[in-house]
Biopython code that builds the backbone (N, CA, C, O; Angstrom):
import numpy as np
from Bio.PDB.StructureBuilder import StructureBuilder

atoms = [
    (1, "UNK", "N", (4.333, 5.242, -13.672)),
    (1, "UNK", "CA", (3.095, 5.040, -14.391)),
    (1, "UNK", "C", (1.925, 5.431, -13.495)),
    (1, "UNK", "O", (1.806, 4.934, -12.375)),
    (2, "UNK", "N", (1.110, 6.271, -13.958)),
    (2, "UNK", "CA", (-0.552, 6.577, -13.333)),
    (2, "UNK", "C", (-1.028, 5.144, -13.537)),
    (2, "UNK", "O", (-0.884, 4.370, -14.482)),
    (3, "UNK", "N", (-1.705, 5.017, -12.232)),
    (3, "UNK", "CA", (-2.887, 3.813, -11.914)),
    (3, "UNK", "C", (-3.936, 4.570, -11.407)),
    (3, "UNK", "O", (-3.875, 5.794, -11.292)),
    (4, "UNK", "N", (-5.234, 3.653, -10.989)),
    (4, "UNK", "CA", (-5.970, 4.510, -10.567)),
    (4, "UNK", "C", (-6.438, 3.205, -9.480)),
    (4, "UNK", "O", (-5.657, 2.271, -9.299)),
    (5, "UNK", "N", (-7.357, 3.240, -9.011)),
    (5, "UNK", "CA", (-7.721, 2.610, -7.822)),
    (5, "UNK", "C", (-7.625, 1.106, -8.025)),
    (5, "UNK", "O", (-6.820, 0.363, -7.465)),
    (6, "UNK", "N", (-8.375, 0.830, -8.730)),
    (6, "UNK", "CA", (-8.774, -1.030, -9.289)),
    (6, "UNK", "C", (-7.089, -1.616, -9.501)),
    (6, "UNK", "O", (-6.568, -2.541, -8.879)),
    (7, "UNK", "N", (-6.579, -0.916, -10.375)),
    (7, "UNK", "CA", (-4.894, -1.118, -10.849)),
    (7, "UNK", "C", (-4.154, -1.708, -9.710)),
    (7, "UNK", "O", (-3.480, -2.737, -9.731)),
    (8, "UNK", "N", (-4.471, -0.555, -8.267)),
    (8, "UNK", "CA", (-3.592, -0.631, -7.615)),
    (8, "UNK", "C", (-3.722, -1.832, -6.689)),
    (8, "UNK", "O", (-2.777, -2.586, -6.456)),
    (9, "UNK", "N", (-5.376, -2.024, -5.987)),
    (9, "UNK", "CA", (-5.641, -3.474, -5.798)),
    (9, "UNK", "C", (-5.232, -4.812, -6.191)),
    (9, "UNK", "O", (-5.137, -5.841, -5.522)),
    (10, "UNK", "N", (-4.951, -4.517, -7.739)),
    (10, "UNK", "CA", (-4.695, -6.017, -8.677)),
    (10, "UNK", "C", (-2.973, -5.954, -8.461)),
    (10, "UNK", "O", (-2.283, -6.972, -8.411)),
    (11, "UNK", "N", (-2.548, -4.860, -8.368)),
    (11, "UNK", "CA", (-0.880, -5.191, -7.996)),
    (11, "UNK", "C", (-0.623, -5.855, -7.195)),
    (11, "UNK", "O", (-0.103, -6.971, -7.197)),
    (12, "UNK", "N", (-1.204, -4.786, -5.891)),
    (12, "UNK", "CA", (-1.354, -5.362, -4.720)),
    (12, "UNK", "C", (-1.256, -7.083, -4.267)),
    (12, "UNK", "O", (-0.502, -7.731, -3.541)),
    (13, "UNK", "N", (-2.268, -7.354, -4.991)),
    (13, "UNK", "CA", (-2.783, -8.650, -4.738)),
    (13, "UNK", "C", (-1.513, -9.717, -5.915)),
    (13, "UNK", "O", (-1.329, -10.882, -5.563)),
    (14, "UNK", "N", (-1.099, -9.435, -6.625)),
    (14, "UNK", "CA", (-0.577, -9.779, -7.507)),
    (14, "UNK", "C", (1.587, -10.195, -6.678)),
    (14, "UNK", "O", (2.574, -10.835, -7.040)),
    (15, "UNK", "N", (1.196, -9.337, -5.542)),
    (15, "UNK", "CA", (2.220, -9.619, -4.768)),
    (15, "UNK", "C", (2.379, -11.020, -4.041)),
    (15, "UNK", "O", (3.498, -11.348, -3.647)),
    (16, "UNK", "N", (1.478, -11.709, -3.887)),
    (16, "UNK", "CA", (0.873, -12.882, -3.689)),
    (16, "UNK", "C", (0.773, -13.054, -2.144)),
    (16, "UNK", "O", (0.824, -14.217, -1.742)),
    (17, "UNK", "N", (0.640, -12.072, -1.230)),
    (17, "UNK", "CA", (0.573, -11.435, 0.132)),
    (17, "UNK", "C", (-1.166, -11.509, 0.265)),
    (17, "UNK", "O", (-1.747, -11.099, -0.740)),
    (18, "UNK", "N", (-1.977, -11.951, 1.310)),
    (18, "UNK", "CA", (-3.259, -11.669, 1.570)),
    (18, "UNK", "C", (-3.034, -9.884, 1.475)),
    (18, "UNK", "O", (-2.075, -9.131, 1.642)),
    (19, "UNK", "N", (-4.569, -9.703, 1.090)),
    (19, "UNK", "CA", (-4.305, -7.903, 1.180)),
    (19, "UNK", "C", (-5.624, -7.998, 1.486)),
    (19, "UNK", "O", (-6.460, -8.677, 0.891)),
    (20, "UNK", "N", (-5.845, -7.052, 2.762)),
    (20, "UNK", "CA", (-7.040, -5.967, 3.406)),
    (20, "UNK", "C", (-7.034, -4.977, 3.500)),
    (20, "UNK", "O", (-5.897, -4.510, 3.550)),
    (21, "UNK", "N", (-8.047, -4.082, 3.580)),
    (21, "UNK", "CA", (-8.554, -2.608, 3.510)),
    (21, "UNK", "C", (-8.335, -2.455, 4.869)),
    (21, "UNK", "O", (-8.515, -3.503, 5.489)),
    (22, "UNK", "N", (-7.881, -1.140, 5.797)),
    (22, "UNK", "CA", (-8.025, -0.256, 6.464)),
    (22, "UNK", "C", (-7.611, -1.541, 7.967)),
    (22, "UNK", "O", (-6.958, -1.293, 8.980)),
    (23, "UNK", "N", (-8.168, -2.641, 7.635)),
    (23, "UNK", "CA", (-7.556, -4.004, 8.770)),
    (23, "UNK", "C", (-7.485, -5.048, 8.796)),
    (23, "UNK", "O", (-8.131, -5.438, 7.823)),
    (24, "UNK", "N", (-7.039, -5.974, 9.376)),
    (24, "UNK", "CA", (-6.821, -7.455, 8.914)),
    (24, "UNK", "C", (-8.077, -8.121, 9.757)),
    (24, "UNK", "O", (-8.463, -7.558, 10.782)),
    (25, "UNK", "N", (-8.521, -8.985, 9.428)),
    (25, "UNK", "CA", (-8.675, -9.964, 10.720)),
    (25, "UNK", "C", (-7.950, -10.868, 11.343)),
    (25, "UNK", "O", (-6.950, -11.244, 10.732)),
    (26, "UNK", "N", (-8.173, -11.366, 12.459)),
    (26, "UNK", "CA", (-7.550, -11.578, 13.361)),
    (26, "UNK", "C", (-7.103, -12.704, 13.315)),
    (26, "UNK", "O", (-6.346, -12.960, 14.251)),
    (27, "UNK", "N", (-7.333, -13.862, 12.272)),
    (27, "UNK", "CA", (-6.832, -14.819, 11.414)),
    (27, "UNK", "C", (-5.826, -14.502, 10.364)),
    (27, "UNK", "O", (-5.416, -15.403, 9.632)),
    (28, "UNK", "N", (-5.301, -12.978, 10.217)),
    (28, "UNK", "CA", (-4.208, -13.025, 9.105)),
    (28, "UNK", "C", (-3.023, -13.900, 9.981)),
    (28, "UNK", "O", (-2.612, -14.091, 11.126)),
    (29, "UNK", "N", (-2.795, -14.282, 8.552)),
    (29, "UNK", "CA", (-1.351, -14.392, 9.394)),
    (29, "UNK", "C", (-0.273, -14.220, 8.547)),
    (29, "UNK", "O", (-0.420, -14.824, 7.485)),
    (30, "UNK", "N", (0.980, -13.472, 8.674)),
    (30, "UNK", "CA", (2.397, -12.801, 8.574)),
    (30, "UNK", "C", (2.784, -13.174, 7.374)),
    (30, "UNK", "O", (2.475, -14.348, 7.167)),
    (31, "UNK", "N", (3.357, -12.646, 6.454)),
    (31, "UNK", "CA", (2.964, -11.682, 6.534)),
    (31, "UNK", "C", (2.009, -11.039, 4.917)),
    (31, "UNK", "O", (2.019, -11.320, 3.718)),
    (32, "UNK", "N", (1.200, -9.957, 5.921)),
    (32, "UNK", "CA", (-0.077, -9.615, 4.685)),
    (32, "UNK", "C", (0.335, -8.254, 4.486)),
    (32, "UNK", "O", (1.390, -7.760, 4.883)),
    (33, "UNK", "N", (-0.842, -7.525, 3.655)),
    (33, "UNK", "CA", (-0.747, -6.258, 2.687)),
    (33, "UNK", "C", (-1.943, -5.345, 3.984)),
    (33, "UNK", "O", (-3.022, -5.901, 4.187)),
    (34, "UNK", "N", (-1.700, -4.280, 4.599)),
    (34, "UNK", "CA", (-3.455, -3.654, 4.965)),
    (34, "UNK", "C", (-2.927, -1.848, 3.587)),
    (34, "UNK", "O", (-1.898, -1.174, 3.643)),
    (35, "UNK", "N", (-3.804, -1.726, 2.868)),
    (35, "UNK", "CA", (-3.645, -0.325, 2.544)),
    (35, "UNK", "C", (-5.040, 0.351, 2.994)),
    (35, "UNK", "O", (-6.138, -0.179, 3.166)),
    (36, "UNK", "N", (-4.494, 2.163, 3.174)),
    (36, "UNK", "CA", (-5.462, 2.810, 3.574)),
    (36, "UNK", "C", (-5.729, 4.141, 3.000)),
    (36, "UNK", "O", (-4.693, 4.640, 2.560)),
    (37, "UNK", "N", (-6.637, 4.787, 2.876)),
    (37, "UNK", "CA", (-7.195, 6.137, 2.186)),
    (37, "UNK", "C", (-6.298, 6.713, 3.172)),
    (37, "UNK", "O", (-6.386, 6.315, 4.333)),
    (38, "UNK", "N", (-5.386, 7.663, 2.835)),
    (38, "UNK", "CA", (-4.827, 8.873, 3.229)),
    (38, "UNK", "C", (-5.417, 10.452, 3.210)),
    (38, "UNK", "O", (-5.827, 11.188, 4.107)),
    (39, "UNK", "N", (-5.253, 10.627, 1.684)),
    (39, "UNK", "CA", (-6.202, 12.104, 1.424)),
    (39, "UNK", "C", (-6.141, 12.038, -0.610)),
    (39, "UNK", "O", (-5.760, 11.265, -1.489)),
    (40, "UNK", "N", (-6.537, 12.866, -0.532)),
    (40, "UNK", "CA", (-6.608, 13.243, -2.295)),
    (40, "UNK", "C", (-6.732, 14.516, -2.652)),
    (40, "UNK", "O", (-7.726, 15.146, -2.291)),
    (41, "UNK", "N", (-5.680, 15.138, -3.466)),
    (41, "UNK", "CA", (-5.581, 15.824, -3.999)),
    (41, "UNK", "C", (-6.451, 16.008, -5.745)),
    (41, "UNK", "O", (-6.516, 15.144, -6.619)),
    (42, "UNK", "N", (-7.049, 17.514, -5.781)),
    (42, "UNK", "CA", (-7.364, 17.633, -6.642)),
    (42, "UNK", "C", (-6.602, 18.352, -8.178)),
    (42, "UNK", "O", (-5.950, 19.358, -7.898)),
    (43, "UNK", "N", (-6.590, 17.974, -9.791)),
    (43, "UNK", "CA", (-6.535, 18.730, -10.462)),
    (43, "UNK", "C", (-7.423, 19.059, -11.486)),
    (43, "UNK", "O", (-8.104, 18.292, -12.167)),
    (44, "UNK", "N", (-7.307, 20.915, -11.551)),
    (44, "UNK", "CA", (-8.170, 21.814, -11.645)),
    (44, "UNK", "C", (-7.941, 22.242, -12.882)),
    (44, "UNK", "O", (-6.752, 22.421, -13.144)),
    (45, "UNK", "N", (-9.021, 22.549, -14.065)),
    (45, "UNK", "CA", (-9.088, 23.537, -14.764)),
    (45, "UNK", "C", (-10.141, 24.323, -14.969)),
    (45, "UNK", "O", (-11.217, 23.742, -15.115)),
    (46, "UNK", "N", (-10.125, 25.843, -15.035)),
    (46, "UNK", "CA", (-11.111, 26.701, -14.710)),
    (46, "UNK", "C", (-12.202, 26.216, -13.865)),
    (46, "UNK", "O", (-13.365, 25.984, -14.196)),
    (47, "UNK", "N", (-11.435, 26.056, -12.298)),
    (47, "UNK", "CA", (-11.957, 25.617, -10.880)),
    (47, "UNK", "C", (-12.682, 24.636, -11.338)),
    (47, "UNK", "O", (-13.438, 24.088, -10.537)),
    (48, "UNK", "N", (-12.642, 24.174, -12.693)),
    (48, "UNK", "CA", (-13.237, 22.171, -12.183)),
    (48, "UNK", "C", (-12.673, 20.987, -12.429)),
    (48, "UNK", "O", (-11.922, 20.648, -13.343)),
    (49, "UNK", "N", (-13.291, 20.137, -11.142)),
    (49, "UNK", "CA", (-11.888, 19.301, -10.825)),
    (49, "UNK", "C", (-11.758, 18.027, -12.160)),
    (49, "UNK", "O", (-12.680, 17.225, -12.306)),
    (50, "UNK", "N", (-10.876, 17.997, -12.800)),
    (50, "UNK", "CA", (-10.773, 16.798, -13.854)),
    (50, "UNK", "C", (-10.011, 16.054, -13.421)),
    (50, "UNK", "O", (-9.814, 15.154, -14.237)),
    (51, "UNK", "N", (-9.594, 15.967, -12.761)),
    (51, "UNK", "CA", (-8.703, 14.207, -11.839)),
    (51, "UNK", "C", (-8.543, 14.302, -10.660)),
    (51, "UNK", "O", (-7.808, 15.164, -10.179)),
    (52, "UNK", "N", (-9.244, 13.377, -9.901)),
    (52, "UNK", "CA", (-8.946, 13.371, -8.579)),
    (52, "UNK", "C", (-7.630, 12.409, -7.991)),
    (52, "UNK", "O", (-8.015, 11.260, -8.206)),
    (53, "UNK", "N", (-6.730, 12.359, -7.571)),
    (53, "UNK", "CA", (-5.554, 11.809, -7.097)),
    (53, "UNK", "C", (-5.442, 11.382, -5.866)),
    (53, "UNK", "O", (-4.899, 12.149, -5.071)),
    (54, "UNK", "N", (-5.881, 10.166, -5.420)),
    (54, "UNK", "CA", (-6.240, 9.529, -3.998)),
    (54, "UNK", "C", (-4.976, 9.164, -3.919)),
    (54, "UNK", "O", (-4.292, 8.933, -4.916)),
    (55, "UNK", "N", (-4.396, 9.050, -2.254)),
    (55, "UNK", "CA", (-3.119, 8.757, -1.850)),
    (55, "UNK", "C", (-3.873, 7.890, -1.102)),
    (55, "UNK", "O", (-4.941, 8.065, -0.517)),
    (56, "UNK", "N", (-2.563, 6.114, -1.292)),
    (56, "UNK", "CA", (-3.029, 5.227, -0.085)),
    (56, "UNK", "C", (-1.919, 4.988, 0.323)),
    (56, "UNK", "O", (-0.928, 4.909, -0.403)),
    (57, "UNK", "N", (-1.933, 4.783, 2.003)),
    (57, "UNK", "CA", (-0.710, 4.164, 2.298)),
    (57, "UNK", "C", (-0.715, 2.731, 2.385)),
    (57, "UNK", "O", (-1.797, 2.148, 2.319)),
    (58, "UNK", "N", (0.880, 1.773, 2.593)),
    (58, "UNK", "CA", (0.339, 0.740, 2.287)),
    (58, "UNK", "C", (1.353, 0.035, 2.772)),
    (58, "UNK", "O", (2.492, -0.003, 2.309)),
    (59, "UNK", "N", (0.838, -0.668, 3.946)),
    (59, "UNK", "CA", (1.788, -1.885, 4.588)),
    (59, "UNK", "C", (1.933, -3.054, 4.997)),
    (59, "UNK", "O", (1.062, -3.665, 5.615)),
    (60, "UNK", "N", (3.407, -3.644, 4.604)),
    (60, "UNK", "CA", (3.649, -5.054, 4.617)),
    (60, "UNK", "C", (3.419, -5.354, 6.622)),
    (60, "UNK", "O", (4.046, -4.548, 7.309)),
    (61, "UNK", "N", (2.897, -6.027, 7.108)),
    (61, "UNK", "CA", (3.138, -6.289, 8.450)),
    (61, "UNK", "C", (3.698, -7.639, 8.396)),
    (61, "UNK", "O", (3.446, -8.537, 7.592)),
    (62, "UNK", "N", (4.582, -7.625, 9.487)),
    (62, "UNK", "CA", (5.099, -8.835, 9.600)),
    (62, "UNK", "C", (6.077, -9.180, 10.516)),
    (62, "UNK", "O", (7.016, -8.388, 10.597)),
    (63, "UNK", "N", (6.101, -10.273, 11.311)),
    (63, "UNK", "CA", (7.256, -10.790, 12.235)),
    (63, "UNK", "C", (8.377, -11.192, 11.707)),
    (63, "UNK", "O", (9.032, -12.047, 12.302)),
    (64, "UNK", "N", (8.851, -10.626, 10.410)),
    (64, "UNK", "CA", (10.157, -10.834, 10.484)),
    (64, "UNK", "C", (10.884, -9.575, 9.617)),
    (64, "UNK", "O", (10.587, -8.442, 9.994)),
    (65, "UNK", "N", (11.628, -9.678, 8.711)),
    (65, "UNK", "CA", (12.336, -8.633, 8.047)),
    (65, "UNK", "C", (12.219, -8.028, 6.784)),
    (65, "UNK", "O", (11.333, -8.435, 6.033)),
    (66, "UNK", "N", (13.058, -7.016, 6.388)),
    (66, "UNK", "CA", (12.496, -6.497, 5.477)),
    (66, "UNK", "C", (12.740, -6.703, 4.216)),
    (66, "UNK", "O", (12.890, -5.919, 3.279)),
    (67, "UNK", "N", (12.770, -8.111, 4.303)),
    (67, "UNK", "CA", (12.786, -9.296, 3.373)),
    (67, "UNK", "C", (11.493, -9.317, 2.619)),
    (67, "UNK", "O", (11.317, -9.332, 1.401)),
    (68, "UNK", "N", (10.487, -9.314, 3.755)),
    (68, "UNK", "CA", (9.178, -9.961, 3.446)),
    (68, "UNK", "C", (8.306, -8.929, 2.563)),
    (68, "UNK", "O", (7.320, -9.089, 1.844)),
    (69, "UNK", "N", (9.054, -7.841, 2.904)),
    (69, "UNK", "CA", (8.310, -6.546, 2.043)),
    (69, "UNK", "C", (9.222, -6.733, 0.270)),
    (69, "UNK", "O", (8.961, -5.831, -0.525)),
    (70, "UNK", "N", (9.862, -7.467, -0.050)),
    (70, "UNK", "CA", (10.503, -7.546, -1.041)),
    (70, "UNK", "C", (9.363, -7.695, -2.510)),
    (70, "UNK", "O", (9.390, -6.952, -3.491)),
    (71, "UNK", "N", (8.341, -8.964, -2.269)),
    (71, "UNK", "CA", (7.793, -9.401, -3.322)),
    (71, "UNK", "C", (6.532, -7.849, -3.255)),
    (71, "UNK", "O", (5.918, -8.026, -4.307)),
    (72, "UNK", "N", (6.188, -7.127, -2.889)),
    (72, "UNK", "CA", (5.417, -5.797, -3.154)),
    (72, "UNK", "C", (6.389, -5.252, -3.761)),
    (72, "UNK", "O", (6.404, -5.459, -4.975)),
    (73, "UNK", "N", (7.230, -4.612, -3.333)),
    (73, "UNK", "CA", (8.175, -3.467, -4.248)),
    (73, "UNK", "C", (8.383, -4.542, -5.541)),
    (73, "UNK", "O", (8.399, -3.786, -6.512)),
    (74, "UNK", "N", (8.508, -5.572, -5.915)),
    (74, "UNK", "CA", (8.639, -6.495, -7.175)),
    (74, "UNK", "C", (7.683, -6.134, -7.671)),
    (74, "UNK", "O", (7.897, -5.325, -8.573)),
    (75, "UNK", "N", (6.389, -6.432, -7.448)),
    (75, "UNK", "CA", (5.284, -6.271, -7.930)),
    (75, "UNK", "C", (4.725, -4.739, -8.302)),
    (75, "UNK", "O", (3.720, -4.636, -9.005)),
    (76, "UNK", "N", (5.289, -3.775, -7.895)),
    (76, "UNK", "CA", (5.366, -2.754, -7.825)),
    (76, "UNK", "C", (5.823, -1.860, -8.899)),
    (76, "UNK", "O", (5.220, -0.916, -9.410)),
    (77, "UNK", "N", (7.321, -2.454, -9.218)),
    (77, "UNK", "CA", (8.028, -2.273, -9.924)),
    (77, "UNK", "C", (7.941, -2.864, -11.240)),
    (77, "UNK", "O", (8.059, -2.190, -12.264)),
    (78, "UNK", "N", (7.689, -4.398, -11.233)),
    (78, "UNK", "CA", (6.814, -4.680, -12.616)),
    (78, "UNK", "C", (6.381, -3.641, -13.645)),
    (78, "UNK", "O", (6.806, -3.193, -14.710)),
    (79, "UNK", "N", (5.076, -3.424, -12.626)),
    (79, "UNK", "CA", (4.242, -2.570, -13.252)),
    (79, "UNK", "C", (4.731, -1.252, -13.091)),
    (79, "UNK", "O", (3.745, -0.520, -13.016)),
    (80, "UNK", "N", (5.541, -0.740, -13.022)),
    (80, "UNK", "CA", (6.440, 0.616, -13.300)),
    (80, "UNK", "C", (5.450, 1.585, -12.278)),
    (80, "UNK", "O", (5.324, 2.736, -12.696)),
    (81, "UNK", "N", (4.831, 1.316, -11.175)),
    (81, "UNK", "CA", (4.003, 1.982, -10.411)),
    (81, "UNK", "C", (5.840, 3.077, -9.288)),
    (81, "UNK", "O", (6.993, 2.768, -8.988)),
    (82, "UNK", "N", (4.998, 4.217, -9.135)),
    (82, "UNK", "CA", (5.789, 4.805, -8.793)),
    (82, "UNK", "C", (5.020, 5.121, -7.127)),
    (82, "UNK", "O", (3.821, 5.253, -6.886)),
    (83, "UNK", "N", (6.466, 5.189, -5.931)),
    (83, "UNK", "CA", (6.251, 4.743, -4.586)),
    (83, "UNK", "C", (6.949, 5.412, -3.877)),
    (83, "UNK", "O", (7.882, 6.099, -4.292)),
    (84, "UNK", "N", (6.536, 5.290, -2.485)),
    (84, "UNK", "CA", (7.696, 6.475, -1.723)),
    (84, "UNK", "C", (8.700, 5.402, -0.855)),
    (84, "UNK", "O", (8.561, 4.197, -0.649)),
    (85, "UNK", "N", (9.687, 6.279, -0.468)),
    (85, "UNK", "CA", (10.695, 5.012, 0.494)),
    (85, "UNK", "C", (9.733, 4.072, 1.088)),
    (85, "UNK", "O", (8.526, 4.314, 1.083)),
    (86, "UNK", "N", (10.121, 3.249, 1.483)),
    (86, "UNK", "CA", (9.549, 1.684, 2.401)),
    (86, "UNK", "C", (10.121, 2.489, 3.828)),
    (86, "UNK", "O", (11.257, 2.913, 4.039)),
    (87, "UNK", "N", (8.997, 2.533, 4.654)),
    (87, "UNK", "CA", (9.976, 2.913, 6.320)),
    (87, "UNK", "C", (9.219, 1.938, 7.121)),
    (87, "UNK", "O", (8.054, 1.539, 7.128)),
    (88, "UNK", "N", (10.501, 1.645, 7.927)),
    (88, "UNK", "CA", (9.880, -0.014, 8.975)),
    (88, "UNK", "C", (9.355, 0.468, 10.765)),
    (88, "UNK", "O", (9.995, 0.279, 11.800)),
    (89, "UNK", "N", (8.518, 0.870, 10.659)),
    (89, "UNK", "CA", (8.264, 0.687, 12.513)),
    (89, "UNK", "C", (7.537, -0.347, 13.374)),
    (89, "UNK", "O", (6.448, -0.863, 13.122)),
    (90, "UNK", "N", (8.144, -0.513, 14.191)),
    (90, "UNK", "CA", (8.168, -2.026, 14.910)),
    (90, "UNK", "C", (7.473, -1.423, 16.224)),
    (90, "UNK", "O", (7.789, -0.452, 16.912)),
    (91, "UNK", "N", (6.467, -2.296, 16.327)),
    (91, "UNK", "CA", (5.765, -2.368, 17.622)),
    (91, "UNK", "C", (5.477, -3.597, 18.203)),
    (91, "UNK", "O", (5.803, -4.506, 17.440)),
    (92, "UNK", "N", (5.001, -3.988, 19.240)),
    (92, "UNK", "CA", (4.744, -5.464, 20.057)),
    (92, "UNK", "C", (2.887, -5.401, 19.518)),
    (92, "UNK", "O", (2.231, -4.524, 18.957)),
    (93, "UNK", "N", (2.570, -6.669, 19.981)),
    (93, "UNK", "CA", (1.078, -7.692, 19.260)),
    (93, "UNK", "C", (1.626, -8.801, 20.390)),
    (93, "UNK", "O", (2.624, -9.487, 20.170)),
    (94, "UNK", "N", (1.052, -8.868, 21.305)),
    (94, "UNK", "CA", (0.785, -10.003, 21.625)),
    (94, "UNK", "C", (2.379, -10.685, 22.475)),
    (94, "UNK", "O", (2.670, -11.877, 22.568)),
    (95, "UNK", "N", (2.870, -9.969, 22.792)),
    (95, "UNK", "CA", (4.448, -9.904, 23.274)),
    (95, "UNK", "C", (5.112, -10.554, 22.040)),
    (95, "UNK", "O", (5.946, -11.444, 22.210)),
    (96, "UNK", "N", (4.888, -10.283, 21.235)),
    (96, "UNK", "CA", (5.891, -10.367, 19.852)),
    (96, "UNK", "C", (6.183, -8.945, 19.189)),
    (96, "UNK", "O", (5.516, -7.917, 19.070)),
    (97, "UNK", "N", (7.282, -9.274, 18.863)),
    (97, "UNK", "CA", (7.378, -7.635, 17.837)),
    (97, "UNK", "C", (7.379, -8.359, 16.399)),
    (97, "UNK", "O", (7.787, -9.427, 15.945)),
    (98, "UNK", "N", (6.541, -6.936, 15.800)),
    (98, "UNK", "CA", (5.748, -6.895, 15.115)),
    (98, "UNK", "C", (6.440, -5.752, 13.803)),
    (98, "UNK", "O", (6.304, -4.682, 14.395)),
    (99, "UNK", "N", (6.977, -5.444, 12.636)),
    (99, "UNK", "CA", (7.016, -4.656, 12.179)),
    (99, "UNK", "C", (6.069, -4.265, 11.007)),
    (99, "UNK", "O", (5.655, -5.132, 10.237)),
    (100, "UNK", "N", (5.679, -2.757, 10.859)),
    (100, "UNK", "CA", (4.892, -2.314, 9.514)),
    (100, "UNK", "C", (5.995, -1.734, 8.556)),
    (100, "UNK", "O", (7.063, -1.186, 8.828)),
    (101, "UNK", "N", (5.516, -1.968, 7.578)),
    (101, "UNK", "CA", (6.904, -1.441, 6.556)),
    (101, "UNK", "C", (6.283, -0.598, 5.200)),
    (101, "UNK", "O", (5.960, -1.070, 4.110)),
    (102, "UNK", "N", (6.247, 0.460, 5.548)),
    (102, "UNK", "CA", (5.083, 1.523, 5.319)),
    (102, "UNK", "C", (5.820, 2.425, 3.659)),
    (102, "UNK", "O", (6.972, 2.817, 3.474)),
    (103, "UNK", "N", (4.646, 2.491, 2.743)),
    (103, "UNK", "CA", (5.463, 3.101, 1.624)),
    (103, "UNK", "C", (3.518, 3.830, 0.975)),
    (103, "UNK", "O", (2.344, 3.514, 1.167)),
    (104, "UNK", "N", (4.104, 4.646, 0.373)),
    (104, "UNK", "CA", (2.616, 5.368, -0.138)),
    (104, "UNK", "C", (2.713, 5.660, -1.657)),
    (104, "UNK", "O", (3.741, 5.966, -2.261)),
    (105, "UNK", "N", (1.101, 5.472, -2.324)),
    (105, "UNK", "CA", (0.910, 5.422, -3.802)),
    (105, "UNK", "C", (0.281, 6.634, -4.045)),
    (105, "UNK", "O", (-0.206, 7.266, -3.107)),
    (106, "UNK", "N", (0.245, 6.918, -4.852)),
    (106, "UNK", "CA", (-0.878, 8.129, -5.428)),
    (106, "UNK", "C", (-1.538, 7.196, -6.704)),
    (106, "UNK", "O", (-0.817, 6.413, -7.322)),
    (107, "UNK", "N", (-2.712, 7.334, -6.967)),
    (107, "UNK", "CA", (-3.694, 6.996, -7.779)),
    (107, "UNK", "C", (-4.406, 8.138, -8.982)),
    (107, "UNK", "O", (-4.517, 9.343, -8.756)),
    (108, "UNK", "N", (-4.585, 7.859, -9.515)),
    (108, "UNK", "CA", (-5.325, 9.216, -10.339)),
    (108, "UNK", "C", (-6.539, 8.573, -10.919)),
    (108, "UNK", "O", (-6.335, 7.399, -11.228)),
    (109, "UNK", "N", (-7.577, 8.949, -11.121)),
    (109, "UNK", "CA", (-8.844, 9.035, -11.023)),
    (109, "UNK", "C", (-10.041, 9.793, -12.022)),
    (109, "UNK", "O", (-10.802, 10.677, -11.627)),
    (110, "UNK", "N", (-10.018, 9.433, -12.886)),
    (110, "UNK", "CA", (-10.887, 10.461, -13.542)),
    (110, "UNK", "C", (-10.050, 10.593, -15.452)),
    (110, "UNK", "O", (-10.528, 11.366, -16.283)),
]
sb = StructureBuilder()
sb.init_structure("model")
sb.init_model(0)
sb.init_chain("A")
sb.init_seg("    ")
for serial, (resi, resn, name, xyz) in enumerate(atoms, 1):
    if name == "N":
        sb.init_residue(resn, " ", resi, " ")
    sb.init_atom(name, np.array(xyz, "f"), 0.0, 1.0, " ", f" {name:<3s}", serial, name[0])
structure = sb.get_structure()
């Protein structure tokens, strides 16, 4: 299903995960939503643009597994929103490891 920006927020949030733009503050705590502007593609007829198609990426962070990314892809899937694989990379925060569990939307616009 096409969403467009607002849609994808209310999913988002509908995952029942805190969700922030582009970063958390430093009071989140484990595990939350951050999504971010990637790029956007345009489509064209006779060179003018009638839908713009914003890509966000969008990840679960969290100290534990990829469990916790479960209730987004639910929420996700609900709403028949269409997503790319979930991929997990783990880094340290604070001498803890830390994983992001990274999956991307396209939006359409216009």
């Amino acid at each position: 299903m096409q969403i467009n920006f607002q849609q994808l927020r209310t999913i988002l949030k509908s995952s029942g995960m805190p969700v922030y733009r582009d970063s958390e503050p430093t009071s989140a705590v484990y595990p939350y939503i951050v999504y971010e502007f990637v790029n956007e593609i345009h489509k064209r007829t006779s060179s003018k643009v009638i839908k713009s198609m914003p890509l966000y990426q969008i990840a679960v962070i969290t100290n534990g597994t990829e469990a916790d990314y479960e209730p987004l892809k639910k929420a996700l899937n609900e709403f028949n929103v269409s997503y790319s694989q979930f991929e997990g990379y783990p880094y340290d925060e604070n001498d803890s490891t830390i994983t992001q569990f990274i999956t991307n939307v396209r939006c359409v616009n216009g």
